[in-house]
ROTOR-66211 format. One record per residue (C-alpha): residue in one letter; x, y, z; residue number from 1. Coordinates in steps of 0.001 Angstrom, whole numbers, padded with zeros to 6 digits. Example, Ala and Ser with C-alpha at 12.3 -4.5 7.8 and 13.67 -1.06 7.14 Angstrom:
<sites>
{res->a&u->012300&v->-004500&w->007800&n->1}
{res->s&u->013670&v->-001060&w->007140&n->2}
</sites>
This chain:
<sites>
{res->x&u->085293&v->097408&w->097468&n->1}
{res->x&u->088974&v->096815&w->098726&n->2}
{res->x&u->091777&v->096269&w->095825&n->3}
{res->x&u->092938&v->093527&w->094842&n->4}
{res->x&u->096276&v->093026&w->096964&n->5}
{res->x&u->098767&v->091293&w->095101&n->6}
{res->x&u->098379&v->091396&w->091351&n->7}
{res->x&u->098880&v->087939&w->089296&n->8}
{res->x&u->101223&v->089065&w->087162&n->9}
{res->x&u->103731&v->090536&w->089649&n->10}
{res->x&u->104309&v->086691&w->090037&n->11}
{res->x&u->106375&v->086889&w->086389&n->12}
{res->x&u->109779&v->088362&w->087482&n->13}
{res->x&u->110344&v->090262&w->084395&n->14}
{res->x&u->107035&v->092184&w->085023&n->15}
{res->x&u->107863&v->092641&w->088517&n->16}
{res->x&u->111087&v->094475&w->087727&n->17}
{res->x&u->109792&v->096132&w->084619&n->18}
{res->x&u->107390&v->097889&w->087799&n->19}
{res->x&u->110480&v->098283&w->090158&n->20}
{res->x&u->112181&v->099801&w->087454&n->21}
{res->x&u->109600&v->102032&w->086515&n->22}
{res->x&u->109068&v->103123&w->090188&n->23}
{res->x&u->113025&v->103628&w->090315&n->24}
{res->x&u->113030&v->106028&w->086833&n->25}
{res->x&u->109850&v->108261&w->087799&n->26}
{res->x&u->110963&v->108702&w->091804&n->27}
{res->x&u->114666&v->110217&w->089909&n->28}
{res->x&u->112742&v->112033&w->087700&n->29}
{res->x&u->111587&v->114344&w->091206&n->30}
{res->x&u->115128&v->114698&w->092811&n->31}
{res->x&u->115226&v->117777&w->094324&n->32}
{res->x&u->111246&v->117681&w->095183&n->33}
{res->x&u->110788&v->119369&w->098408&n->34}
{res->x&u->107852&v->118256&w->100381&n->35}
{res->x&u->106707&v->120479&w->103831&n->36}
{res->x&u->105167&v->118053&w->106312&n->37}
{res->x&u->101278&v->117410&w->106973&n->38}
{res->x&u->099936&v->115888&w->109349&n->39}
{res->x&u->097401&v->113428&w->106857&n->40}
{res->x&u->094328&v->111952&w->108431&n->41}
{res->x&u->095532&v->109072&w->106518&n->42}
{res->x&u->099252&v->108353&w->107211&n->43}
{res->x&u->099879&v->110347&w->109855&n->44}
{res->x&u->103148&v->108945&w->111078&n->45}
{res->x&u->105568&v->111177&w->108562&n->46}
{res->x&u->104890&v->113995&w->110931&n->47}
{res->x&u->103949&v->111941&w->113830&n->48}
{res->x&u->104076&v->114694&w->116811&n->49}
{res->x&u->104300&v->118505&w->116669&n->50}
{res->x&u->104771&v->119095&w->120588&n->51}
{res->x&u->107406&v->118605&w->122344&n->52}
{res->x&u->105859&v->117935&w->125430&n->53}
{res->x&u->107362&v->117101&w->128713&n->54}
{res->x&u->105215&v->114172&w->128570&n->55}
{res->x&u->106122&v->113043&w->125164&n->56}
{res->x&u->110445&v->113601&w->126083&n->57}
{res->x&u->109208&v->110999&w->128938&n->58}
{res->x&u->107852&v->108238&w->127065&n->59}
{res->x&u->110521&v->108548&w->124188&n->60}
{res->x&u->113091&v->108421&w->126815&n->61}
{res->x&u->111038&v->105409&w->128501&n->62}
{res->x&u->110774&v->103638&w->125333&n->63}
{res->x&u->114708&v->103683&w->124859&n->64}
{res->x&u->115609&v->102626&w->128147&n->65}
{res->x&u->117429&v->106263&w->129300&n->66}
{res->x&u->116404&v->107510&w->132371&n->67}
{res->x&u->118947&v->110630&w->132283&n->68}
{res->x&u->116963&v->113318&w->134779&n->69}
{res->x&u->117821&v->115569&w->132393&n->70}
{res->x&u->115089&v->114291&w->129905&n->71}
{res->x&u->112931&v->113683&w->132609&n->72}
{res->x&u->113052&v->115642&w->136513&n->73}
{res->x&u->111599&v->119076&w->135837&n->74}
{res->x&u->113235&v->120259&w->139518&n->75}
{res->x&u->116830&v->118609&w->138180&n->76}
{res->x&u->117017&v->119942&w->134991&n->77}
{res->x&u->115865&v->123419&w->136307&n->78}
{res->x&u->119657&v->123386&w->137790&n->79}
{res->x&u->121030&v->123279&w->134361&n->80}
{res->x&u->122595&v->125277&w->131728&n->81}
{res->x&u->119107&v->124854&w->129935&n->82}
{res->x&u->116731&v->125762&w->132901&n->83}
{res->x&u->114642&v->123304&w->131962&n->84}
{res->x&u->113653&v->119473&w->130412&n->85}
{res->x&u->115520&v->118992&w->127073&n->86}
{res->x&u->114957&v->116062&w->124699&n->87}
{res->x&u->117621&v->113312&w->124157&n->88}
{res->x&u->119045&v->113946&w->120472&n->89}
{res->x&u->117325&v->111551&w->118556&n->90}
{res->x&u->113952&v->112427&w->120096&n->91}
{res->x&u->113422&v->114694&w->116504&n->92}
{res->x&u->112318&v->110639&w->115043&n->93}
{res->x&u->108990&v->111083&w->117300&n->94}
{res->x&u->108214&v->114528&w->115346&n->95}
{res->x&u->108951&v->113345&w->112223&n->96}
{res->x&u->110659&v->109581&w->111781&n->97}
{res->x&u->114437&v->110035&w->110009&n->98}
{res->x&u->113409&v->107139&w->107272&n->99}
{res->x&u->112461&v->107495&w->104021&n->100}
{res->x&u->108908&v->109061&w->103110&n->101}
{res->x&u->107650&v->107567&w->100009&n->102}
{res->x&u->107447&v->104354&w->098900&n->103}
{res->x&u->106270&v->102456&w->095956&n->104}
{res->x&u->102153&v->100954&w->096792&n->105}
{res->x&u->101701&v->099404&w->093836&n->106}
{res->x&u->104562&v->096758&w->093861&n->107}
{res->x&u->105604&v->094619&w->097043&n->108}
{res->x&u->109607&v->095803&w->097462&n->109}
{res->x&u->111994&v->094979&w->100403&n->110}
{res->x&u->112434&v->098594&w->101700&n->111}
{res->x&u->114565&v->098439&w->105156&n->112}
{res->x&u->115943&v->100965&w->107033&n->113}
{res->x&u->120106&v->101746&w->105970&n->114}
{res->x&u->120851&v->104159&w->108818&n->115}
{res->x&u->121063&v->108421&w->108716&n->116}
{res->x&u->123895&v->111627&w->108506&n->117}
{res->x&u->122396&v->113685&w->111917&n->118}
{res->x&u->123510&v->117034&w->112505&n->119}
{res->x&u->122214&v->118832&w->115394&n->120}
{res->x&u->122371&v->122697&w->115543&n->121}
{res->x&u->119835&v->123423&w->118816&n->122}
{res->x&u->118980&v->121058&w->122062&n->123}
{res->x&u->114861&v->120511&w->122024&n->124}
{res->x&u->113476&v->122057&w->124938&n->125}
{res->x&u->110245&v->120974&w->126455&n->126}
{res->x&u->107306&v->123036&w->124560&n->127}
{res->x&u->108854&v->123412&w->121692&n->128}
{res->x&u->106329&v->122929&w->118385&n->129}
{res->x&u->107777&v->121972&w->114870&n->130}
{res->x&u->107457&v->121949&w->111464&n->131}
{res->x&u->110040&v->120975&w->108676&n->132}
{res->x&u->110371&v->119913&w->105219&n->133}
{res->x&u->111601&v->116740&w->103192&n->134}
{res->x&u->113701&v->117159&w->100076&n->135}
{res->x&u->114317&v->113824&w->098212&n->136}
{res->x&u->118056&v->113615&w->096946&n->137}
{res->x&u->117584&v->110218&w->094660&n->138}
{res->x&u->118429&v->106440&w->094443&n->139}
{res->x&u->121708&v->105225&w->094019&n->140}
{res->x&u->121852&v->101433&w->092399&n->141}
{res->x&u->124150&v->099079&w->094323&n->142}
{res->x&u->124194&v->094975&w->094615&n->143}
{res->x&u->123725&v->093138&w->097499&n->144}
{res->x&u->126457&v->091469&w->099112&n->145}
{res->x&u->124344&v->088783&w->099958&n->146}
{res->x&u->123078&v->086948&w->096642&n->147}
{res->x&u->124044&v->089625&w->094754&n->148}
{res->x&u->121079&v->091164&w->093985&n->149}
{res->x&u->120353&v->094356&w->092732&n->150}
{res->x&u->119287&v->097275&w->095326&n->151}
{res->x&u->118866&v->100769&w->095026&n->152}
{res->x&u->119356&v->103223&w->098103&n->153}
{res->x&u->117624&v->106171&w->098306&n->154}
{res->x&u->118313&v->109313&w->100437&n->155}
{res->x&u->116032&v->111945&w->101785&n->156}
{res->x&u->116975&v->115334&w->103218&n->157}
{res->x&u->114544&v->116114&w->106296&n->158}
{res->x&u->115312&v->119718&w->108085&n->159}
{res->x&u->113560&v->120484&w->111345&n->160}
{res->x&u->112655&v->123686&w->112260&n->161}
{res->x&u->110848&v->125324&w->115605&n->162}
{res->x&u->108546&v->127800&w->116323&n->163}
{res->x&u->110848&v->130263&w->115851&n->164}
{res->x&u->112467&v->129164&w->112274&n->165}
{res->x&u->114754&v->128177&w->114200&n->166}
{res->x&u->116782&v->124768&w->112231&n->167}
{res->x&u->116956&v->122600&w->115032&n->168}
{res->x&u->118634&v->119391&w->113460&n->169}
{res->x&u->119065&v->118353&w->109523&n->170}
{res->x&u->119288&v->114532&w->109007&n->171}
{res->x&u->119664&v->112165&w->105700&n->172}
{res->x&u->117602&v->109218&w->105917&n->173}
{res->x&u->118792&v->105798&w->103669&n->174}
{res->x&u->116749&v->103273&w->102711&n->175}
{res->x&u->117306&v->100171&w->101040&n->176}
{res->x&u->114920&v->098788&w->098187&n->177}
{res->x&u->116110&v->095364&w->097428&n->178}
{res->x&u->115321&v->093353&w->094254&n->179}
{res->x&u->112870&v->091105&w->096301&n->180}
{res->x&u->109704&v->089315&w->094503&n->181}
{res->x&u->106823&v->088147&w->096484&n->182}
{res->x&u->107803&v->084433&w->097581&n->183}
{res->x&u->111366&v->084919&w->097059&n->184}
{res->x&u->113120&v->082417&w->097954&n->185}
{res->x&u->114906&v->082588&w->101435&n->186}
{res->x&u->118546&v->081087&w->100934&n->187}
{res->x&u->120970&v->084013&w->099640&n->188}
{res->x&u->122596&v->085099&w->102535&n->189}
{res->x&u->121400&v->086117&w->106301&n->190}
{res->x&u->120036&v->089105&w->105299&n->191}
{res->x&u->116991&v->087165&w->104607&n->192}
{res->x&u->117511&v->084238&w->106712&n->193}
{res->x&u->115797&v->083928&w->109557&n->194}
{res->x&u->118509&v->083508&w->112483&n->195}
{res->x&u->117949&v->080874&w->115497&n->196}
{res->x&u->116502&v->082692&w->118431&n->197}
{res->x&u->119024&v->083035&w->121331&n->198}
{res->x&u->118598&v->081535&w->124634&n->199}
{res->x&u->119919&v->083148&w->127857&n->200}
{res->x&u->121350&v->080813&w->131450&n->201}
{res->x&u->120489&v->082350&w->134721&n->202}
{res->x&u->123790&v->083511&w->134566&n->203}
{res->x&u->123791&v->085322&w->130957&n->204}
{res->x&u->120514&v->087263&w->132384&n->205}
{res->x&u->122776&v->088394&w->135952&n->206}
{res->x&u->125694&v->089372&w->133663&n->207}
{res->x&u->123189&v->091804&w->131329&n->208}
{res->x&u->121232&v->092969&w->134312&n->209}
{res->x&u->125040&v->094490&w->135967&n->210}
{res->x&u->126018&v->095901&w->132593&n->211}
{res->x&u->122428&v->098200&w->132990&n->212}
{res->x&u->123308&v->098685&w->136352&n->213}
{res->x&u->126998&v->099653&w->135653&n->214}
{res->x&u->125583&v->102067&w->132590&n->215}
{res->x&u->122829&v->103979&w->134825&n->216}
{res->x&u->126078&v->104142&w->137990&n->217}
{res->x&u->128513&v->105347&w->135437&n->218}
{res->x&u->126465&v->107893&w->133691&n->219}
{res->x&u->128549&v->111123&w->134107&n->220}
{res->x&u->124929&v->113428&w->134266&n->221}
{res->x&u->125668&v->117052&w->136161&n->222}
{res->x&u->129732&v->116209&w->136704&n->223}
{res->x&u->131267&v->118430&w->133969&n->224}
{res->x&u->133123&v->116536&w->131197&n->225}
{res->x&u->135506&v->119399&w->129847&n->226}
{res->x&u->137458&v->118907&w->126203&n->227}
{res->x&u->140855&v->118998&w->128572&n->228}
{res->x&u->139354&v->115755&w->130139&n->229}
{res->x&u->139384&v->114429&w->126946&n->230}
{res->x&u->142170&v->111544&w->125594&n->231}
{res->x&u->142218&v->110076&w->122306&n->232}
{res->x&u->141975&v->106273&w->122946&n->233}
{res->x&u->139449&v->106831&w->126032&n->234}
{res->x&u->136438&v->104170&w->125683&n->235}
{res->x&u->133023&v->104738&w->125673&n->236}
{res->x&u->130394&v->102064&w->127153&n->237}
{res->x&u->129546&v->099013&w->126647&n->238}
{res->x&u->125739&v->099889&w->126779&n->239}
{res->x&u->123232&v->096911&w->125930&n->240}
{res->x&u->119813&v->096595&w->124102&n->241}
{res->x&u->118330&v->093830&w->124753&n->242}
{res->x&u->117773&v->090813&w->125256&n->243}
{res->x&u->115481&v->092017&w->122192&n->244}
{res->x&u->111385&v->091414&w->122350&n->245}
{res->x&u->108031&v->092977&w->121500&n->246}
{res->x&u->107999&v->094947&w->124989&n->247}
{res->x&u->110870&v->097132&w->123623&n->248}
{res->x&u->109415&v->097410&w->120291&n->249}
{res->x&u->106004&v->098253&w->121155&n->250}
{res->x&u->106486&v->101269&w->123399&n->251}
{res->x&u->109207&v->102909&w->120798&n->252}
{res->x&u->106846&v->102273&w->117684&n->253}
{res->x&u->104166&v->103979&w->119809&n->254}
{res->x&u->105997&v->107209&w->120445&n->255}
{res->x&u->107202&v->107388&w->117266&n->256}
{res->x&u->103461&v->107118&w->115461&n->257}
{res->x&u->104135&v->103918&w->113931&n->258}
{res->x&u->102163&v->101686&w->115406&n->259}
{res->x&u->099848&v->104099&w->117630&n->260}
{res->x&u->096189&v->102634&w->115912&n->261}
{res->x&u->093791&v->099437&w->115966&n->262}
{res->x&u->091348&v->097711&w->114767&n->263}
{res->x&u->089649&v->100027&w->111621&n->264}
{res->x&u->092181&v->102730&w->111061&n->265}
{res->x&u->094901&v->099890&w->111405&n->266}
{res->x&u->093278&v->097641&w->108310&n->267}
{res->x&u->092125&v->100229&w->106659&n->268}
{res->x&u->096066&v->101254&w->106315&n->269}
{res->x&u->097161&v->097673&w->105869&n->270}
{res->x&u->094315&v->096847&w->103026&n->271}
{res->x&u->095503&v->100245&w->101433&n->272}
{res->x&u->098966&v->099745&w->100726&n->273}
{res->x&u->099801&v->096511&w->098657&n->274}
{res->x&u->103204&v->096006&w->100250&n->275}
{res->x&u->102039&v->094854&w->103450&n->276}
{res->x&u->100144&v->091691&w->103939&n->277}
{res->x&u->099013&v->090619&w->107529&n->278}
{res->x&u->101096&v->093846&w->108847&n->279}
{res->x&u->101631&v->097552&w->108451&n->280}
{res->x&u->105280&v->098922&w->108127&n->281}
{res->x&u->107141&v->096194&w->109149&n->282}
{res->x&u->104825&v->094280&w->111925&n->283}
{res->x&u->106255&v->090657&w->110507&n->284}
{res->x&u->109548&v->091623&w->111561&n->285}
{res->x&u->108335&v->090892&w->114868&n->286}
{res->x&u->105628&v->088564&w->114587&n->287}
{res->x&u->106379&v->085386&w->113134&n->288}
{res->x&u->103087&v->083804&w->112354&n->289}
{res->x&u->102862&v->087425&w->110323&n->290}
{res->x&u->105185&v->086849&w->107637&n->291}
{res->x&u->105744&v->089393&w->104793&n->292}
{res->x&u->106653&v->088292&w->101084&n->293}
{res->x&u->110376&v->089136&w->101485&n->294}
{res->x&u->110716&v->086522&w->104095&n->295}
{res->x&u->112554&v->088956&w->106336&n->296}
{res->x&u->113545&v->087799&w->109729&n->297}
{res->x&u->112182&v->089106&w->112985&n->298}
{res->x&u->114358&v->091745&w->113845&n->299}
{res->x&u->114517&v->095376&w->116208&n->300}
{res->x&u->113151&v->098617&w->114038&n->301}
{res->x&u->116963&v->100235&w->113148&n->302}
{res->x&u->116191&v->103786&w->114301&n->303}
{res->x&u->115996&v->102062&w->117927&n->304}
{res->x&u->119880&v->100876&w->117291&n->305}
{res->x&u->120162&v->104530&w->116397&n->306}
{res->x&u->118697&v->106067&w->119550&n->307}
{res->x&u->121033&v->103657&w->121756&n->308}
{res->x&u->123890&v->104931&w->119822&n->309}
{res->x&u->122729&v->108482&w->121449&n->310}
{res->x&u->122129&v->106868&w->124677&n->311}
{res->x&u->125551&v->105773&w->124814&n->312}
{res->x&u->127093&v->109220&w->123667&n->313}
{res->x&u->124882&v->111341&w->126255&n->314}
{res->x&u->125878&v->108918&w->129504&n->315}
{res->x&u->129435&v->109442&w->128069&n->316}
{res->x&u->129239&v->113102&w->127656&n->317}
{res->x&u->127702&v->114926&w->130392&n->318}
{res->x&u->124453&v->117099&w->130926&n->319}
{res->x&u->126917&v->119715&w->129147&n->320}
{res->x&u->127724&v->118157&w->126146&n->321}
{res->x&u->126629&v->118731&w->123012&n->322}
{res->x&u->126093&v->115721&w->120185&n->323}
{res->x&u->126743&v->118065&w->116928&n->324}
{res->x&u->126884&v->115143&w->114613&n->325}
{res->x&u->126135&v->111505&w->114473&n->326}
{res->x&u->126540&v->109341&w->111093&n->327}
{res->x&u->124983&v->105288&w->111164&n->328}
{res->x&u->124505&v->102236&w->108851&n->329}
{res->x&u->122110&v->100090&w->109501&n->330}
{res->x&u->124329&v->096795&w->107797&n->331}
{res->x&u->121928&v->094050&w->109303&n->332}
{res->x&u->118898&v->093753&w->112118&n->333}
{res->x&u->119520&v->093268&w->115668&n->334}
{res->x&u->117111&v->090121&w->115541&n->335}
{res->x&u->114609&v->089238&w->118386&n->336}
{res->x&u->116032&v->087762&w->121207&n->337}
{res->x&u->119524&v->088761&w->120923&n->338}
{res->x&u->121157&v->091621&w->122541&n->339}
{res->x&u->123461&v->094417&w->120966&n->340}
{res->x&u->126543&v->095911&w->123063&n->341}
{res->x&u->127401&v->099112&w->122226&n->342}
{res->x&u->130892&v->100299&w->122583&n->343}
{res->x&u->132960&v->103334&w->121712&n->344}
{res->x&u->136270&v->105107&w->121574&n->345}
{res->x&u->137781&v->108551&w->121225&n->346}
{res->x&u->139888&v->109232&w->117977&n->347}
{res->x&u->140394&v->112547&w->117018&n->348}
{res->x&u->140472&v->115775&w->119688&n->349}
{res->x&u->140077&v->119155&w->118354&n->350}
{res->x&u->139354&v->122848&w->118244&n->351}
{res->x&u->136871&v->124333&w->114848&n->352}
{res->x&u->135594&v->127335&w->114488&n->353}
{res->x&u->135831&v->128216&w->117669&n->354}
{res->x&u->134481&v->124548&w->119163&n->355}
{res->x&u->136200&v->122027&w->121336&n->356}
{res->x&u->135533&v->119329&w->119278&n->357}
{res->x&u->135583&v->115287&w->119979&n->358}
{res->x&u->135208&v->113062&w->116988&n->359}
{res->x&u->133927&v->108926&w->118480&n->360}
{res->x&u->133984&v->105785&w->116553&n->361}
{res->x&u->131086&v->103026&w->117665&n->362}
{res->x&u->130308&v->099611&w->116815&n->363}
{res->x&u->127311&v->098225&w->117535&n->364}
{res->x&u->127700&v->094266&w->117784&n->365}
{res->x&u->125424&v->091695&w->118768&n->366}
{res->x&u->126044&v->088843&w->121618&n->367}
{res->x&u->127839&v->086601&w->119303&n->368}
{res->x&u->130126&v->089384&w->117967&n->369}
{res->x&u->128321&v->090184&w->114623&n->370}
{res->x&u->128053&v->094138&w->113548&n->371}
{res->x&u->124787&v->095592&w->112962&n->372}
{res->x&u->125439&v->099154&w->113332&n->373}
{res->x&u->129111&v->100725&w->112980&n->374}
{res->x&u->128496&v->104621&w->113507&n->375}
{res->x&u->131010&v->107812&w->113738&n->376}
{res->x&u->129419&v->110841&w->115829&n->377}
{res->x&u->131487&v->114274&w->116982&n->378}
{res->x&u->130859&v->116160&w->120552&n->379}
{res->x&u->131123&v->119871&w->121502&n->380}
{res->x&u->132496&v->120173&w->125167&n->381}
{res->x&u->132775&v->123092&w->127735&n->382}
{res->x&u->136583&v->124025&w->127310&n->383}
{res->x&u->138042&v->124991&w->130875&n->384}
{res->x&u->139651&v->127945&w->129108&n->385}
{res->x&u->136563&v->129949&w->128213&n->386}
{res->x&u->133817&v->128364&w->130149&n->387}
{res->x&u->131364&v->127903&w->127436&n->388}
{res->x&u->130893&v->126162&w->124072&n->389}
</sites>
């Protein structure tokens, strides 16, 4: 028989955060826990792919709007300094996804996505086959902003390694658990407000159609980008997501083994975990006639705000650039409908241990000029002087 989904007395506040509490107090009791990834018949999505494949680079690049040849022409990227298809740099989510792992089943909780720390030491070349390792660093207690509630935000260390040992990237994953009760109350603050959907004039639609046009021309692709071409104060983009809908969820979710079941497996998943009603990981954000019991509003999956931030560094940079480090936080949702512009500018220009180093600031705003994702990132470049990184 299937368990009972939402207990009665989680209804009483003060036993609902005696649980949240308790879930808080044993998960920093196992700081330091290191946890090698399995692929589990039964939640198969924390280590979601464990090929490379020059299929699966494809459809992740397809399913964030990038189509670099790099990622994607086998007889272009032959003609490269990596002889071959590479993976954009925040491909590593579809072998394992940068969030947080564990979560509490037993209590309903307002767990969202607060951004990542990437550091990348090796490009991804087609073929390559993974493995890795989680190591959970803790919760750190916080209050909201928005209605000043009490939140926790917990880290996890996730280090990828290839067939060959080899660490490929190393990333720190945030998430947020909110003090949220089933049937909260929607009214503190647009966190948890649901925001008016956003309606676009023949005009608005011809205007975001040349900005993708103008992002594709000006992508700088096989034309070297040396560190000497580099100026503090140059500007990077603007490059758009959006307008935002279920076709550019849906083929991102996929890839990334979210959402890549039906029917059986899916309920069987959904009925399983008590923090989902009508939806598994998240589906109400999209959905509105599925509505979780946080009363969150339909909004974009943040590691998808993430991968544009990429997008946006890898048109800038050149086949023959390197993204060493990227740093976001996820500070609200892109919500359906509306469309994020992605900008970004040069401020420091350097040489480290032996790299020619480019340090970018980027803020990801929506159409009406609110911030959703401010990030930092640094970029190794070719330096005319010795010819190689």
């Amino acid at each position: 028989m299937p368990k009972k989904r939402y207990p009665e007395e989680l209804k009483d506040p003060a036993v609902f955060m005696k649980r949240l509490e308790e879930y808080i107090k044993r998960r920093q009791q196992e700081v330091g826990k290191v946890k090698p990834w399995q692929i589990d018949e039964d939640f198969t999505w924390r280590f979601s792919n464990r090929v490379a494949s020059e299929d699966l680079i494809r459809h992740y690049a397809d399913a964030i709007g990038d189509n670099n040849p790099l990622w994607r022409n086998v007889n272009y990227a032959r003609n490269t300094r990596y002889g071959g298809i590479i993976a954009p740099p925040y491909f590593i989510t579809c072998i394992c996804p940068t969030a947080v792992g564990d979560e509490p089943d037993d209590i309903p909780h307002g767990g969202m996505n607060a951004g990542c720390e990437c550091e990348w030491l090796k490009p991804v070349h087609a073929g390559d086959e993974f493995h890795g390792y989680d190591t959970w660093l803790g919760y750190e207690e916080k209050r909201s902003s928005q209605g000043g509630r009490r939140l926790w935000i917990g880290t996890e260390k996730k280090t990828y390694l290839n067939q060959r040992d080899e660490v490929v990237a190393i990333v720190h994953g945030h998430e947020v658990i909110m003090e949220i009760q089933p049937k909260h109350p929607t009214d503190t603050g647009d966190m948890v407000k649901r925001p008016e959907r956003v309606s676009y004039t023949e005009a608005d639609l011809e205007k975001i159609m040349k900005l993708y046009e103008d992002a594709e021309k000006n992508r700088r692709g096989n034309k070297v980008r040396y560190w000497q071409d580099v100026n503090v104060g140059d500007e990077l983009g603007p490059l758009i997501q959006g307008p935002y809908d279920l076709m550019d969820v849906a083929p991102f979710m996929v890839v990334q083994g979210y959402m890549s079941y039906a029917f059986g497996i899916k309920w069987k998943r959904i009925w399983n975990h008590s923090r989902y009603t009508l939806d598994e990981n998240g589906l109400s954000q999209w959905e509105p006639h599925l509505r979780n019991p946080e009363g969150y509003p339909t909004a974009n999956q943040g590691a998808q705000s993430e991968a544009g931030v990429c997008h946006l560094i890898t048109n800038w940079m050149g086949d023959d650039g390197f993204l060493r480090k990227m740093s976001c936080q996820a500070r609200r949702t892109l919500p359906m409908s509306h469309t994020s512009y992605m900008r970004g500018k040069v401020v420091k220009k350097y040489i480290e241990n032996g790299e020619h180093l480019v340090d970018l600031d980027i803020n990801c705003t929506t159409q009406a000029g609110v911030m959703h994702m401010p990030a930092t990132a640094t970029v190794r470049f070719l330096s005319r002087d010795v010819g190689s990184h």
